[in-house]
C-alpha positions in Angstrom: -27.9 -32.9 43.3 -28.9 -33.2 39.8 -27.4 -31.6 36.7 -29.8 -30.6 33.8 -28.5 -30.6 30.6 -30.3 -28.9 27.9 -29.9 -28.4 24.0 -29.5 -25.1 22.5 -32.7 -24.7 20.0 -31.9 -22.9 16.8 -34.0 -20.0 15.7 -34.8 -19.4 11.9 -34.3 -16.1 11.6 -30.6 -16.2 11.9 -29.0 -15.9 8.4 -27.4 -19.5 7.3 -23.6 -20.2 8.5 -22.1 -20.3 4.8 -23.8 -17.0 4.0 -22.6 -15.2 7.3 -18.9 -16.4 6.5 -18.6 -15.6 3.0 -19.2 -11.6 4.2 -16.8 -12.7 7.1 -14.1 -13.3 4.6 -15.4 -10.6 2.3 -14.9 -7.6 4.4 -11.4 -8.2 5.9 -10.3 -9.3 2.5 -11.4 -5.9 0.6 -10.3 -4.0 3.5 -6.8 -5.8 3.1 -7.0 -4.9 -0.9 -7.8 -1.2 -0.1 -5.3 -1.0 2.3 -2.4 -2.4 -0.1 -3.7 0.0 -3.2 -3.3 3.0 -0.7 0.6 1.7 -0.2 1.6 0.6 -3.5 0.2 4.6 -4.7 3.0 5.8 -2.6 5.6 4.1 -3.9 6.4 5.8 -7.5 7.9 8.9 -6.4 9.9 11.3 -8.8 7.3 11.0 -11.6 5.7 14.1 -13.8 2.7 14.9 -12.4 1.3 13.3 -15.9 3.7 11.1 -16.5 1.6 7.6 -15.8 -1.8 6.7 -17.3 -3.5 6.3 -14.3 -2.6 7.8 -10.7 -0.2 10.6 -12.1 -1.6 12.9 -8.9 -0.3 11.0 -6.4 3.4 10.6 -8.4 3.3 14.3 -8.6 2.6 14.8 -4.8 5.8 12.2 -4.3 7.9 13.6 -6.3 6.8 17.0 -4.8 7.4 15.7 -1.5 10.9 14.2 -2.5 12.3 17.3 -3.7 10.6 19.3 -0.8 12.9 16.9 1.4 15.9 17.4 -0.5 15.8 21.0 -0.2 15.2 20.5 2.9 18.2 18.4 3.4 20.5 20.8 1.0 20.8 17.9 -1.1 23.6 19.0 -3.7 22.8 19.2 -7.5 24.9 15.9 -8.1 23.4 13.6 -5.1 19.6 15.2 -6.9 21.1 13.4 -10.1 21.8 10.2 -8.3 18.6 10.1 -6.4 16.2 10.4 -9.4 18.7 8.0 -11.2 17.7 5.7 -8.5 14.2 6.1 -9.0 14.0 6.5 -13.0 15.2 3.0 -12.8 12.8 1.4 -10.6 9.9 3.3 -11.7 9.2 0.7 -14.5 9.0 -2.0 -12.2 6.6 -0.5 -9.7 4.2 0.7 -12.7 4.2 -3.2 -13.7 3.7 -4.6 -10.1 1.0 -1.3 -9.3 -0.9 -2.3 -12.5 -0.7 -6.7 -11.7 -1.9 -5.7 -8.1 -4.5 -3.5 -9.6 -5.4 -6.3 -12.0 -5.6 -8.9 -8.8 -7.7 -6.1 -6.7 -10.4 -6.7 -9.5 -10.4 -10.4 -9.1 -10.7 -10.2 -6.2 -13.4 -8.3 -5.8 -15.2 -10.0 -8.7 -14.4 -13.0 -6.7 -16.6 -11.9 -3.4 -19.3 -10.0 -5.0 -19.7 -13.0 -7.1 -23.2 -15.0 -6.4 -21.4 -17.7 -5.5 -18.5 -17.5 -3.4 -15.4 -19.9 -3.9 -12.9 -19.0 -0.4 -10.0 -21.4 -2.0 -10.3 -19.1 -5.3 -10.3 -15.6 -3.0 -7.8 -17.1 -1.0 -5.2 -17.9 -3.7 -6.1 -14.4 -5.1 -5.0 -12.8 -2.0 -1.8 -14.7 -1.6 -0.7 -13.5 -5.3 -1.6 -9.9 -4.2 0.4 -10.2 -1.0 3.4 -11.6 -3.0 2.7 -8.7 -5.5 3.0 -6.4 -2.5 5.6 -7.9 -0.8 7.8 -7.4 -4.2 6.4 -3.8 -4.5 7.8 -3.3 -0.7 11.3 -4.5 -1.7 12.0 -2.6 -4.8 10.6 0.2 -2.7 13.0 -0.4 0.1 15.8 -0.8 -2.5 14.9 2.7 -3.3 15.0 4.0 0.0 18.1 2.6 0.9 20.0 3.6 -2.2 18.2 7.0 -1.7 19.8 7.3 2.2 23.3 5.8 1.0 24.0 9.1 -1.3 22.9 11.0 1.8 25.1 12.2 4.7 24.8 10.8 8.4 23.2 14.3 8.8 21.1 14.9 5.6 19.5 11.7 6.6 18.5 12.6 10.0 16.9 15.7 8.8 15.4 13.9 6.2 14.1 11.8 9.0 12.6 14.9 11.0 11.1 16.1 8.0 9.2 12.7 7.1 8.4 12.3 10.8 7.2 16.2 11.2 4.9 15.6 7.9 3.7 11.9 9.0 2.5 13.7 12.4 0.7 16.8 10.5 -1.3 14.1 8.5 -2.6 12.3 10.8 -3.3 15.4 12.8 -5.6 16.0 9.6 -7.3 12.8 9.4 -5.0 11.4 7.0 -4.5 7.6 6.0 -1.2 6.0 5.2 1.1 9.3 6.3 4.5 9.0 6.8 5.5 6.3 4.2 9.3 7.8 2.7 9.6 9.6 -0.2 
């Protein structure tokens, strides 16, 4: 019994390896960006409507959806007080880490629809946005968790059925990134 062994031939219309895996990286890594602007939007809640230079809607809706909860939840005049106290002082902070992730986004895409493509550069560009991120998500969560401690037991858990009835309407819609708190 003999075994044939052949080599695979190459054809020349298939596009060159280094050009294939720069749009590799590219794609997940502006999907990645996209995904993490459509978070950090979420996360100033309490604003004016035109209180920020740029994405004032979207800190409208929050705050709209913040106080919709709280009336919701029969939050009391003085825990209102203490929840946008909460929130007045961490909005600076998120403005600053919403306009350096903003900032990075644009590097980032400058960096893959450049003509030439350096993946140690996009790389390091996407690790600062992640840490950017990841301190966006704990302020956030500091937030939330001050937000719930001048709650009631109960107020929270129909704070909770609120946020989950309104997370399962927007996805019912077609919505993206539903359901984040207040």
């Amino acid at each position: 019994m003999s075994v044939s062994t052949t080599t695979p031939t190459t054809s020349s219309h298939i596009p060159s390896r280094p050009l294939r895996r720069s749009w590799l990286l590219a794609l997940p890594v502006v999907a990645l960006v996209g995904a993490a602007s459509v978070s950090v939007a979420y996360a100033l809640p309490g604003a004016p409507a035109g209180d920020a230079p740029r994405g004032g809607a979207m800190e409208g809706f929050v705050a709209r959806r913040l106080e919709r909860i709280l009336d919701r939840v029969n939050a009391t005049a003085g825990q209102r007080g203490q929840i946008r106290a909460v929130w007045d002082g961490l909005r600076p902070q998120l403005r600053a880490l919403r306009a350096q992730h903003g900032e990075l986004r644009r590097q980032i895409v400058a960096a893959v629809t450049a003509p030439t493509i350096n993946a140690a550069d996009v790389e390091k560009l996407r690790q600062q946005s992640m840490s950017v991120a990841d301190k966006t998500s704990a302020l956030f969560t500091q937030g939330i968790v001050a937000t719930a401690q001048v709650l009631t037991p109960e107020q929270r858990k129909l704070a909770q059925d609120e946020m989950a009835k309104a997370h399962g309407m927007h996805h019912q819609f077609g919505g993206f990134g539903g359901g984040e708190a207040p």
